[in-house]
C-alpha positions in Angstrom: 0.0 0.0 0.0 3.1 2.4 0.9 4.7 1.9 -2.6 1.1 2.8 -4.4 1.3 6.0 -2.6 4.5 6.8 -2.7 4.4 6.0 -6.8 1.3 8.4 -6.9 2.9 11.7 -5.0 5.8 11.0 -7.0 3.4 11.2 -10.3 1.5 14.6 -8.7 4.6 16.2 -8.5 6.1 14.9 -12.3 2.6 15.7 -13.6 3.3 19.9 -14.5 7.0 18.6 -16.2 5.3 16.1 -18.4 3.2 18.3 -20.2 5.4 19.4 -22.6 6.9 16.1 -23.5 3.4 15.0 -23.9 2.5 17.9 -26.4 4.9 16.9 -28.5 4.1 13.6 -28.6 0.7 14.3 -29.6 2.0 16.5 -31.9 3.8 13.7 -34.0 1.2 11.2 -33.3 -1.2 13.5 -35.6 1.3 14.3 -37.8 1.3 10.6 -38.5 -2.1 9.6 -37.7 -5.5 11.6 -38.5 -6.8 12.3 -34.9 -10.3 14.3 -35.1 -10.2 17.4 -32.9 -12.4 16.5 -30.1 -10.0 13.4 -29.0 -7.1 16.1 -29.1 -7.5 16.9 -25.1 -8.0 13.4 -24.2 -4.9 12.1 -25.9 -2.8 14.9 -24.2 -4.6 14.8 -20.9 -3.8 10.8 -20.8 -0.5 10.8 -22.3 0.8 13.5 -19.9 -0.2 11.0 -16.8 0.7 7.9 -18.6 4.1 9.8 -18.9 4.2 10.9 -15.0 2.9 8.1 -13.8 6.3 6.2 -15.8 8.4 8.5 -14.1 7.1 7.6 -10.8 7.3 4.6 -11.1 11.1 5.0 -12.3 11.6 7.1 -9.2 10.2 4.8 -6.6 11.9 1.5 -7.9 15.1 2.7 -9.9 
């Protein structure tokens, strides 16, 4: 239970410096791919915390 919450803060904090990485991303993926506009937030909004949720998980186990 410890590690969950010690993954998550670290994931809160790592979840403003993900944002840009994730904008880019999204930003080649529809280069690549035709995304409509509405899913445009959603993809960002879940690759940001798929990104900072990675990098806490990195932090608490690396």
């Amino acid at each position: 239970m410890m590690d969950t919450v010690i993954t998550l803060v670290f994931s809160i904090v790592m979840l403003i410096f993900m944002i840009f990485p994730a904008m880019k991303i999204v930003e080649w993926l529809e280069k690549y791919i035709d995304v409509p506009e509405k899913w445009h937030n959603p993809l960002l909004l879940s690759t940001t915390a798929f990104l900072s949720l990675c990098i806490g998980l990195f932090l608490k186990f690396a």
